[in-house]
TORDOKOL-922114 format. One record per residue (C-alpha): x negated, y, z negated. Coordinates in steps of 0.001 Angstrom, whole numbers, plus 500000, padded with zeros to 6 digits. Layout:
REM residues N
XYZ/...
This chain:
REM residues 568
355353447796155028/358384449380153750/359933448641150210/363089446998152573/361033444534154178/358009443911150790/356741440425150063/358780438450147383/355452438691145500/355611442954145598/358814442418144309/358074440569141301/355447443099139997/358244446017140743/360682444185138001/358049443720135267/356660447399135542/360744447840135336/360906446002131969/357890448321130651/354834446200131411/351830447842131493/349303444596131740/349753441607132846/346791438427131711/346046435381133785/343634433651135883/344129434061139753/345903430942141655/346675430298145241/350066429235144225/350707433476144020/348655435335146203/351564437238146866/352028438339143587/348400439660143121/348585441227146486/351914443089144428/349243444123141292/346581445572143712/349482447743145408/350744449058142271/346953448963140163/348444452579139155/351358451478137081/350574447851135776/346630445777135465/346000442594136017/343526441757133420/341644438831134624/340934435898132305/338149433250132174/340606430472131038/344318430085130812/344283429153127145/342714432549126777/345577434204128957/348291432882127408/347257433802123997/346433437414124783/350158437309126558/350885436040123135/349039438365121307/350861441224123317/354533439776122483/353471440040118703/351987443936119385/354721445240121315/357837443285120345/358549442807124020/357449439835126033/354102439302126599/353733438331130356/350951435546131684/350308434315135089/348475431198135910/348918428622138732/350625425305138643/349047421750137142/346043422705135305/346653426399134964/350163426037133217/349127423201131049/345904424692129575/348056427681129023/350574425093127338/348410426498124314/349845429878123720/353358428982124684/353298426411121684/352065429414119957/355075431506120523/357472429675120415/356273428245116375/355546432108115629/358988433608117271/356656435821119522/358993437162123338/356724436055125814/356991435173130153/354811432691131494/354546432768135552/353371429925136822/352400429817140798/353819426156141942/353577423969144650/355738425074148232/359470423818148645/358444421745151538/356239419588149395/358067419710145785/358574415887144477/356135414428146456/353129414692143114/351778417333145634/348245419122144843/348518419543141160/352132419909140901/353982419289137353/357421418962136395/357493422194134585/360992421649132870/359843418365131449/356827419837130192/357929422969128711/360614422013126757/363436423606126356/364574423339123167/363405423175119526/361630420039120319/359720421830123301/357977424739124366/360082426872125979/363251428856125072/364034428456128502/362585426889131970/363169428192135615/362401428077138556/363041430904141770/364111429231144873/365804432253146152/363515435220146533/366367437666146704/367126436512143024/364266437311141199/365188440578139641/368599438561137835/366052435946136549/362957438473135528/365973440164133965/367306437064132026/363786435908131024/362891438969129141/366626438919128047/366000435356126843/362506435890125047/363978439058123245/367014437950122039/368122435811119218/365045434036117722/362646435344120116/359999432741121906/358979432205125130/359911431650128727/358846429854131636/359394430852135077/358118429090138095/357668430550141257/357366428317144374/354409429664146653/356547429542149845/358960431774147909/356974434565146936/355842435527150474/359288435843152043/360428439510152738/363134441158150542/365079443874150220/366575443249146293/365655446083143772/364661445540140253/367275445712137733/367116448174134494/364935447949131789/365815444644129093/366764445740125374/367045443064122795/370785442744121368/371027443632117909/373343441007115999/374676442563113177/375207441164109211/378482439770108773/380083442798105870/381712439692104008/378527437964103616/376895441066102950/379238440976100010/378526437927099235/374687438014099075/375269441106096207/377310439033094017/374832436468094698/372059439542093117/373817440693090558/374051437090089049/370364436079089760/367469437036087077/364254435733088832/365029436852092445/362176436801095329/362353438094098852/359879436250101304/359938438030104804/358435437456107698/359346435945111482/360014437583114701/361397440680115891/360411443044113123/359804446851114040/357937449442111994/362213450717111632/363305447639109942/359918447111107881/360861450533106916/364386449628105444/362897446142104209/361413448608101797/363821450873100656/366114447688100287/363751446286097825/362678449737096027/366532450129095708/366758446537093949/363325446871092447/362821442988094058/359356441373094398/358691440909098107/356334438417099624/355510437815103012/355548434468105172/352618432197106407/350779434935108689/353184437706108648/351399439413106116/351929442918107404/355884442348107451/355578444659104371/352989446669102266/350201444873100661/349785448377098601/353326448361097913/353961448274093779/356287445272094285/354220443248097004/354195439389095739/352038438006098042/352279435498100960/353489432517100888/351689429662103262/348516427689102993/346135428613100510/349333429889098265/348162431815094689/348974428987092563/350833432092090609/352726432818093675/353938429187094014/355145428884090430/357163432191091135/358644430856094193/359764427467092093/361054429584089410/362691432200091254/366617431844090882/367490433369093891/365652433626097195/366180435694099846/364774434468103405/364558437802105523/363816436545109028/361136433468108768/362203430173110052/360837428816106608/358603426363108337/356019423517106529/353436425943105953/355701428938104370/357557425930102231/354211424310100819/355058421188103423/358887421556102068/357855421225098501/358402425072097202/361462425207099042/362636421685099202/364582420471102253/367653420047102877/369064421273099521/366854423485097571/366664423908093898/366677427256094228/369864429819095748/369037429978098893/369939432881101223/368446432527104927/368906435392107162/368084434863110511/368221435766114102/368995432372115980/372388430391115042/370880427505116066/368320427831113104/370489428620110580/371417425296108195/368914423027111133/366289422351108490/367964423708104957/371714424280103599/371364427563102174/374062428526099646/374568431517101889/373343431627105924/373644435266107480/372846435942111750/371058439305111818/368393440604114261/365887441994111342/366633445497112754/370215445268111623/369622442602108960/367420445080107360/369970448098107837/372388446172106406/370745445434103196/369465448912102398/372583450349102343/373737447417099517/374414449578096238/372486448349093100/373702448379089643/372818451357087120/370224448683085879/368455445754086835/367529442712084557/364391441661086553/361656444503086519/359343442497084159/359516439812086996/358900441965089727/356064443943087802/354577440323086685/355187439053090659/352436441701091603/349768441629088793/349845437726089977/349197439082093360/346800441879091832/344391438937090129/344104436961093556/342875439517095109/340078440048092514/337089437666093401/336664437378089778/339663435436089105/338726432913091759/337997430264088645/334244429458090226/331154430786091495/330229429892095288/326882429362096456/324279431299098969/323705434453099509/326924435494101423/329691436776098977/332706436532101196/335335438736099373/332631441019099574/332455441329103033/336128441527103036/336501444506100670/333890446422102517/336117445513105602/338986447270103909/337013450269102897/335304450748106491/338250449528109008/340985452340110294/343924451839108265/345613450812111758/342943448176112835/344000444995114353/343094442178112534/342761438888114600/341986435380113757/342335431642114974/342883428758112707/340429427360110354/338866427783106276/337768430882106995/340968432530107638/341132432507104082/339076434649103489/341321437634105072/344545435850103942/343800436436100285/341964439557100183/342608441580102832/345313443756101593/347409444766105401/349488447992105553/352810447462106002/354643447675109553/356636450752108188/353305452884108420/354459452514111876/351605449649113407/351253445945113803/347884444916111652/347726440898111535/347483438576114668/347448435569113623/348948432024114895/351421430303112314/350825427122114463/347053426668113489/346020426962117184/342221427364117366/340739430089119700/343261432833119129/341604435379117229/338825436340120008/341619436697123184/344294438330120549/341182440875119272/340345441561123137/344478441930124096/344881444592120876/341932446122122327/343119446501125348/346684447743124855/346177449985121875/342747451610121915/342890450856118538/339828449296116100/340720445601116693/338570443110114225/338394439041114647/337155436850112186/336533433301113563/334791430230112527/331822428551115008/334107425698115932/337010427933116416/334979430585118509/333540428311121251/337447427268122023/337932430707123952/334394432810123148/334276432960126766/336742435572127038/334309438094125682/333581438582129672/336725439284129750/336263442209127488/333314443495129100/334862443293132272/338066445556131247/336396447568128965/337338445905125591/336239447147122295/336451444553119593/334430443328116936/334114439861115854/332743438341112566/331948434586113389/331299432299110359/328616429891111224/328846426290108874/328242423771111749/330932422324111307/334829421854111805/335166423196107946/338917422111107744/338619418810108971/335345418502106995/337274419368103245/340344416865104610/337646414366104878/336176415092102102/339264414853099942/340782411627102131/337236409801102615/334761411193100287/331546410938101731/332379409651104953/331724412661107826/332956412025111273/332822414251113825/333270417188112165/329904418275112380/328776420485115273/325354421835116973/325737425233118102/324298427612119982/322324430831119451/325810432692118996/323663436278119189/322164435452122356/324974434100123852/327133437667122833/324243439131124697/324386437420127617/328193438484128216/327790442270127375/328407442685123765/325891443636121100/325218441283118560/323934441099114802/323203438645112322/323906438807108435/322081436379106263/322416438423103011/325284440995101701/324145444039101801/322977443646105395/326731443593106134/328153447026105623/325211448375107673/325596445805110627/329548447072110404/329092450603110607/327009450108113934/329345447820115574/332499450515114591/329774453105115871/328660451501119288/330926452377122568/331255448430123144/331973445164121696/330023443616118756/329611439923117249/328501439696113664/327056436036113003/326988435246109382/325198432065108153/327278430071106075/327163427287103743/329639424271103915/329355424040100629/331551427430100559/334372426008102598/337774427469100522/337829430521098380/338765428385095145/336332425792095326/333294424137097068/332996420911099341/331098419098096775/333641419889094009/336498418240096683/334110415235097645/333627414883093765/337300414764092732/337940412686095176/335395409919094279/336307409644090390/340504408949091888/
């Protein structure tokens, strides 16, 4: 067949390997044989890595968006394939993460009729802030799908970044074309207006307790790079946002913290305190904000300056006393090259702003003593001796992200790699497909940590791995039981557990049985040991550690919650 007269489908794959993809995740559909018929005849330039469940596609598309900083691309068919990967669009779009969902859908001849499994994709997927989706489409004309391939990758890249839906009618993809892919997407770079730039150093030079948080989408190793010279310029405490934790360097002398759930209660004071706050690219969303109560909406009590990518974020949720649109690659240009006075009133803050952060991360500052044998900051310290220094670390949602959010100390994005996957929307079931994706499109050491709850939402995707020769390791914390929903229930209904107890499996057999080697940890010191094999063996490894409910936050125990709440 020659390229004059290829399938719609062939097409299709030509104008992603255009934009720079190299894999491509989904589960296999009718609605776009075509379009896998495209991957097998190009297998050279672009894989098809194929998942064992949508939800697990979609978040290693996700996970991809977050890696490369262009968008992560998913394929699954239409009806139940788009809206179990509903999951990981949600994801994106609440973490600002370029992504392209493809979803195979019904032929022309039979649209509107509630044909097999068909959905109206637009009223699903949003678009809008109050959706899904940056934007929704669908291809009717197969000659067109280059100019809207182009504009989706446009659309997820630019601005706020988030996702995109594109729906390809099945009819559509096997007509014959001769269109040819258009060039190769680059984000648009919107720069700092120079008057506000002006501005926002008057603003400085009158502040005395000032406090950068950063975080959000778009970030490159380039503008984590000038992030920091901005800040060693200023000599300004910098923390980072609810899961962007390698936005800058935990090692750095003037590294704060991050601010989300599970705040230092040292950190929060600061953030009340501060005088001046600069915003550097998150969206400042309820779990960054302490549920709106460290930054309070609309008018904080703080000076507020909110520098962001999207207009249409910008003075939406708070009226900042100054609002700057920047892309962070030119926001944080802009700001290094902002000259600071001879001196600087606020070095005691900043130097005080990172012992605070410097006594969280010591275990013995946690204020009690958790039970059983397992001492979890521990396990994470020998995780930050024994890991690469440009490991992936991966998790879902749940208590035992904790555990890495307050003492695993991430390198900073200027040492050139992404470190943290993690979903700012609390979606369960990321952290195995994310650890598998980094895997997978790095070569790099890539580490999950997931709860026993949280791993059975996409565990299956470890045949995945095994099938596409992933490498990752996984720590799962077994305390059968939903621990989050168990220390809510505790605090809201002492006493009274509903459904957030759960039976599980032999999690070691079951790695087994898809390929990966397994251990299990009941004490310590059997940790480091059980680490160094799974770092040492060719494939994957799960690491099952037993472990209490009782130990269910890093500050406190379930009892000491279910207590407290009785005596109210």
């Amino acid at each position: 067949m020659s390229a004059a007269t290829r399938l719609a489908g062939h097409l299709l794959v030509e104008c992603l390997i255009e934009q720079g993809v190299t894999h491509a995740f989904g589960v296999p559909g009718e609605s776009f044989l075509a379009v896998l018929d495209g991957f097998h005849a190009h297998a050279e330039r672009i894989r098809f890595i194929t998942n064992r469940q949508e939800g697990g596609a979609a978040f290693m598309a996700e996970a991809q968006g977050k890696l490369t900083g262009r968008p992560g691309v998913c394929f699954v068919t239409r009806g139940p394939g788009a809206t179990n990967a509903s999951i990981g669009v949600h994801t994106a779009f609440q973490d600002s993460t370029p992504m392209v969902l493809f979803v195979g859908d019904v032929a022309s001849d039979a649209r509107d009729r509630e044909a097999f499994q068909e959905v109206d994709f637009a009223a699903f997927f949003g678009p809008s802030t109050k959706g899904m989706a940056k934007r929704v489409e669908r291809i009717d004309d197969a000659r067109r799908i280059p100019e809207y391939v182009a504009r989706a990758f446009a659309t997820a890249m630019n601005g706020r970044p988030g996702p995109v839906v594109l729906v390809l009618p099945e009819d559509m993809l096997t007509q014959r074309v001769d269109s040819v892919s258009l060039p190769r997407v680059e984000p648009v770079q919107a720069w700092s207006d120079p008057g506000a730039l002006r501005e926002l150093r008057t603003l400085l030079l009158a502040a005395e307790r000032p406090l950068v948080i950063a975080g959000g989408g778009g970030w490159t190793p380039q503008s984590a790079a000038a992030l920091q010279r901005f800040a060693e310029a200023w000599r300004l405490p910098v923390a980072n946002a609810f899961r962007f934790q390698d936005t800058f360097d935990n090692h750095h002398p003037q590294y704060a913290g991050d601010v989300g759930l599970g705040i230092n209660p040292a950190l929060a004071r600061r953030v009340r305190e501060s005088d001046l706050l600069i915003a550097l690219g998150p969206r400042l969303g309820e779990s960054t904000t302490g549920g709106y109560t460290l930054i309070e909406a609309p008018l904080p009590r703080q000076r507020l300056v909110h520098i962001h990518a999207s207009a249409e974020e910008l003075n939406r949720v708070y009226q900042p006393a100054l609002a700057i649109q920047a892309s962070m690659n030119a926001a944080a240009r802009s700001l290094e090259v902002l000259s600071p006075p001879p001196s600087l009133p606020w070095s005691a803050w900043t130097e005080a702003c990172h012992a605070d952060y410097l006594a969280n991360v010591d275990p013995a500052n946690g204020g009690v003593q958790l039970p059983g044998p397992i001492d979890m900051p521990a396990i994470v310290h020998t995780l930050q001796r024994l890991l690469p220094a440009d490991a992936v670390l991966t998790n879902g949602a749940g208590n035992f992200a904790s555990w890495l959010h307050r003492f695993y100390r991430y390198p900073g994005l200027a040492r050139g790699h992404k470190t943290q996957l993690a979903p700012t929307n609390g979606a369960m079931g990321y952290g195995v497909p994310a650890g598998i994706a980094a895997s997978l499109l790095t070569g790099r050491t890539a580490f999950t940590i997931a709860g026993d709850g949280d791993f059975l939402m996409n565990g299956q995707e470890l045949a995945t791995a095994v099938q596409h020769g992933a490498r990752s390791i996984v720590l799962l914390l077994d305390n059968g039981s939903y621990g989050t929903i168990r220390m809510h229930q505790e605090r809201e209904y002492p006493a009274r557990v509903s459904g957030s107890n759960l039976n599980n499996p032999d999690f070691a057999a079951l790695a087994r049985a898809y390929g990966y080697a397994s251990e299990r940890v009941e004490r310590t010191a059997d940790f480091e040991p059980a680490l160094r094999r799974a770092l040492a063996h060719p494939g994957g490894t799960l690491i099952v550690v037993p472990l209490s409910p009782e130990v269910i936050t890093t500050r406190g125990t379930l009892s000491a919650i279910r207590d407290a709440a009785l005596k109210r």
